[in-house]
C-alpha positions in Angstrom: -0.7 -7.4 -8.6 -1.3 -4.4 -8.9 -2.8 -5.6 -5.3 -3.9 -7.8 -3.2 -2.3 -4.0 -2.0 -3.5 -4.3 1.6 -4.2 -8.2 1.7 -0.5 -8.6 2.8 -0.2 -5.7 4.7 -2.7 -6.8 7.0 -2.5 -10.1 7.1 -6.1 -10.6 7.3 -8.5 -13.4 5.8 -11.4 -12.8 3.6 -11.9 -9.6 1.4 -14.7 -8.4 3.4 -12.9 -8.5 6.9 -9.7 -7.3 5.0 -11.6 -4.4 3.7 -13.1 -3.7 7.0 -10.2 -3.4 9.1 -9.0 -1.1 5.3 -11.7 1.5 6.8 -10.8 1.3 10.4 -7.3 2.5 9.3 -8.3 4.8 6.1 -10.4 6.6 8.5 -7.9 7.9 10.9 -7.0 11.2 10.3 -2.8 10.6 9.9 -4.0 8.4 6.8 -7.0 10.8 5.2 -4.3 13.8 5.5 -1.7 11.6 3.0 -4.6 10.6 0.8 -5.5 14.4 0.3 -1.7 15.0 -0.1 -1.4 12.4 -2.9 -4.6 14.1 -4.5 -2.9 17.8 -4.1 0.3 16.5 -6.1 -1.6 14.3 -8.9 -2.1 17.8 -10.8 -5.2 19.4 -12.5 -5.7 17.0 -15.2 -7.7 13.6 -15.5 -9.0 11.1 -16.1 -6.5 9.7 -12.9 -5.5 6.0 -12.8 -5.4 4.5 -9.3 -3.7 1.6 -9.6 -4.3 -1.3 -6.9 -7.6 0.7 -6.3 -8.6 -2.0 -3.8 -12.3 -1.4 -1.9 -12.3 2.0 -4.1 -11.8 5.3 -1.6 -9.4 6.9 -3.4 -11.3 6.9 -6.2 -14.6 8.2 -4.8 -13.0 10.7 -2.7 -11.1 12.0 -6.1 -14.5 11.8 -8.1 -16.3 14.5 -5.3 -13.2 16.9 -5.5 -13.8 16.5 -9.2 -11.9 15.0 -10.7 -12.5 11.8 -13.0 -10.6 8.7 -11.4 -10.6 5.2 -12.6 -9.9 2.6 -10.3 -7.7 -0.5 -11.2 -7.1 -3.5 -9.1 -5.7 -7.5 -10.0 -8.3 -9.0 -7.6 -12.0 -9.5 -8.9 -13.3 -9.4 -5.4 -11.9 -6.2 -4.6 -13.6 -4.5 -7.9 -16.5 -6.2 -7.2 -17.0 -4.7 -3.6 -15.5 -1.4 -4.9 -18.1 -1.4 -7.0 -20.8 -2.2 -4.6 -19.9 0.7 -2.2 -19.5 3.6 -5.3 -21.8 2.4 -8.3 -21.3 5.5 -10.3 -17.4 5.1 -10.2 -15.4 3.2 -12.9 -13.7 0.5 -11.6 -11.7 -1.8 -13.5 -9.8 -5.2 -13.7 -5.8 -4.9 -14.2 -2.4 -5.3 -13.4 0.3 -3.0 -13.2 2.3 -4.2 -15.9 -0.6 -4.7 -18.2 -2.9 -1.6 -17.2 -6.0 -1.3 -19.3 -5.6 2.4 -20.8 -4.5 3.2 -24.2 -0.8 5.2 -24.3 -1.1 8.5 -22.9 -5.0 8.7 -21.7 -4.3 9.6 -18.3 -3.4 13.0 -17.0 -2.7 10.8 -13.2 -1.1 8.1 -11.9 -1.6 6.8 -8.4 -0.5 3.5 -6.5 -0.9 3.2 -2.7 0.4 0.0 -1.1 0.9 -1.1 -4.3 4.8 -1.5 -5.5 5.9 -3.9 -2.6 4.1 -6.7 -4.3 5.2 -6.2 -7.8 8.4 -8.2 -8.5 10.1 -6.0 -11.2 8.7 -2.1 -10.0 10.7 -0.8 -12.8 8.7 -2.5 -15.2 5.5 -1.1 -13.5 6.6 2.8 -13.9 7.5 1.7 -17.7 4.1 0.8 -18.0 2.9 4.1 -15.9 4.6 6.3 -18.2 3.4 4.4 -21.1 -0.1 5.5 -20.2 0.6 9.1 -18.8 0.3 12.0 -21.2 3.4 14.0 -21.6 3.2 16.6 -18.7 1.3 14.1 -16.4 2.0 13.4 -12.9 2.7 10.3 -10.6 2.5 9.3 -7.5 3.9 6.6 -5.3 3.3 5.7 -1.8 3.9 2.7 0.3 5.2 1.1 3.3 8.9 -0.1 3.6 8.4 -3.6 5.0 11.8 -4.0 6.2 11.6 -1.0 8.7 8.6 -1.7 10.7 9.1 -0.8 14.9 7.5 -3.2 17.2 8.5 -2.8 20.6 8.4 -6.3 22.6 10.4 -7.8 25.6 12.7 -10.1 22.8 13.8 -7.2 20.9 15.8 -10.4 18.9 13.1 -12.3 17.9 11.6 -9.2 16.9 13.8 -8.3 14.7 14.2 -12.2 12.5 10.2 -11.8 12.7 10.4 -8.6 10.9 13.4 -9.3 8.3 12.0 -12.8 7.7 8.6 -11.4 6.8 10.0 -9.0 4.8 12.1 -11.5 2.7 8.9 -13.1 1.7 7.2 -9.4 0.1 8.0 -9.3 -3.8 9.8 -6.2 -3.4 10.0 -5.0 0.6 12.0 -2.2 0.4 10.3 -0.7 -3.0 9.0 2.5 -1.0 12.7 3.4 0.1 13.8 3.5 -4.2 10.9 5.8 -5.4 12.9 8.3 -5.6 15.8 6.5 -7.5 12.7 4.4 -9.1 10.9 7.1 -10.7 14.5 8.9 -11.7 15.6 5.9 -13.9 12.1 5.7 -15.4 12.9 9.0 -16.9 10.7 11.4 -14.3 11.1 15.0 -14.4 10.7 17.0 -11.1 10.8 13.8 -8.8 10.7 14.7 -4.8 10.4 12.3 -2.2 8.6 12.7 1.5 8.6 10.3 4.6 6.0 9.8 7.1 5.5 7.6 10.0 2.1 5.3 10.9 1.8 4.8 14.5 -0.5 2.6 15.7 -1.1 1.6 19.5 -4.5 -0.2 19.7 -5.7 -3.9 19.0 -6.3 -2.8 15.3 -3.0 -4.3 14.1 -3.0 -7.3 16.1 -4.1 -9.6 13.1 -1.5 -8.1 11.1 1.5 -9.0 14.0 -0.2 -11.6 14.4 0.3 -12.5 10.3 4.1 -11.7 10.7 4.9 -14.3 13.2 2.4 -17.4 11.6 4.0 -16.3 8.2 7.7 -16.6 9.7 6.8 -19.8 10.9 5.2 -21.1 7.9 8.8 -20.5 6.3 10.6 -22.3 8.8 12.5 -19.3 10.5 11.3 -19.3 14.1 9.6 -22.3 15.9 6.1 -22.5 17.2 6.6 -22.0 20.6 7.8 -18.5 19.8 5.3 -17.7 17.5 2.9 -18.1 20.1 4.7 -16.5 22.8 5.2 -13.6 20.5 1.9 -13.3 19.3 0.4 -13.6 22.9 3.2 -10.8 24.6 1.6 -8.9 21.5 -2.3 -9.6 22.4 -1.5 -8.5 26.3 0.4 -5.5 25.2 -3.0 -4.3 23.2 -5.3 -5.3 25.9 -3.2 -3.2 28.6 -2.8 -0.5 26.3 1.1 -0.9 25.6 1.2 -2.1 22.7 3.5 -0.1 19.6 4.0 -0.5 15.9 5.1 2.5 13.7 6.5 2.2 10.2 7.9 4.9 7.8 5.6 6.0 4.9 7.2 7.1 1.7 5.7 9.5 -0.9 7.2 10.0 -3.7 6.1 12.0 -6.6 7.4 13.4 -10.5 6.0 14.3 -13.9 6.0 12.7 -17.1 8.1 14.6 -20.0 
């Protein structure tokens, strides 16, 4: 896309219940604190592109600190409620590789949850510093889908579950070559940060849940231990034991 961003990453159904389980986790503090962080290293400048804008926070939280941010996402339905919830905002139809901004008109370039689901990233910072002004900044941050912790009692099937799902993302371990990404793309200044989501509740069940009917879908574990894994997963969120963390990546660098 530029997204379905968090479509895939939760593993949810419709936009609207997507987008509602996008505020339960946008609203936790760990996750406000790396939005502000992203906003701290975009720079002075604007107008900002955030690319696979999704239901539009970033964008409306950018706009009240001031600064002018455009918001860019592949899916219609996604613009359409982005632009529902923050009418004033400019919201925008695009893909990564295509983005609708003349070369060099934005001072900002920000994708969250984005580069996993592109197949050819490289091509994707081409087009970022294509539209970046010479002294602009970008900004990368995602999951690494091949590194997620679950703890469950079949530490084995846990682990195909989670390399199996992750051979089916575009490009699963994108977040992990920012870095190296954003070097080859001709970057100056490029620094890298890690940071870990933890998450303990019955919030992420749909998105375990996801993992394990996607795995099966592709053939790699049977039904039976779908379901057994999915329901160890269920009983570990209603007791209170249940545990997913993944490592965040940030990574950042200017445009010559």
């Amino acid at each position: 896309m530029v997204k379905n961003s968090e479509a895939d990453v939760t593993a949810a159904g419709p936009a609207e219940t997507l987008v509602g389980m996008l505020d339960a986790i946008d609203t936790m503090p760990a996750a406000a604190a790396l939005r502000a962080r992203s906003y701290e290293l975009l720079g002075t400048g604007s107008p900002i592109a955030d690319v696979g804008c999704g239901p539009g926070r970033a964008v409306a939280e950018l706009n009240e600190r001031g600064r002018r941010a455009i918001g860019v996402d592949m899916n219609p339905e996604m613009i359409a409620i982005a632009r529902r919830r923050w009418p004033d905002a400019d919201f925008r139809t695009g893909d990564a590789g295509a983005l609708p901004f003349e070369d060099g008109e934005v001072a900002g370039y920000r994708a969250e949850k984005v580069f996993h689901e592109i197949g050819d990233p490289a091509r994707a910072l081409e087009e970022a510093r294509r539209v970046l002004t010479p002294g602009g900044h970008v900004v990368l941050i995602g999951q690494d889908w091949d590194a997620l912790v679950i703890d469950s009692a079949d530490p084995a099937l846990t682990r195909t579950i989670v390399h199996a799902r992750a051979d089916l993302v575009p490009s699963p371990r994108a977040a992990r070559g920012y870095r190296n990404l954003l070097r080859d793309a001709g970057f100056e200044d490029v620094h890298a940060e890690a940071h870990i989501g933890v998450f303990t509740g019955e919030l992420m069940l749909p998105l375990l849940a996801g993992l394990a009917r996607a795995v099966h879908e592709s053939g790699v574990i049977t039904r039976k231990q779908r379901d057994a894994w999915i329901a160890e997963q269920a009983d570990r969120a209603r007791f209170d034991r249940l545990f997913l963390a993944f490592p965040v990546f940030l990574a950042f660098g200017r445009r010559p």
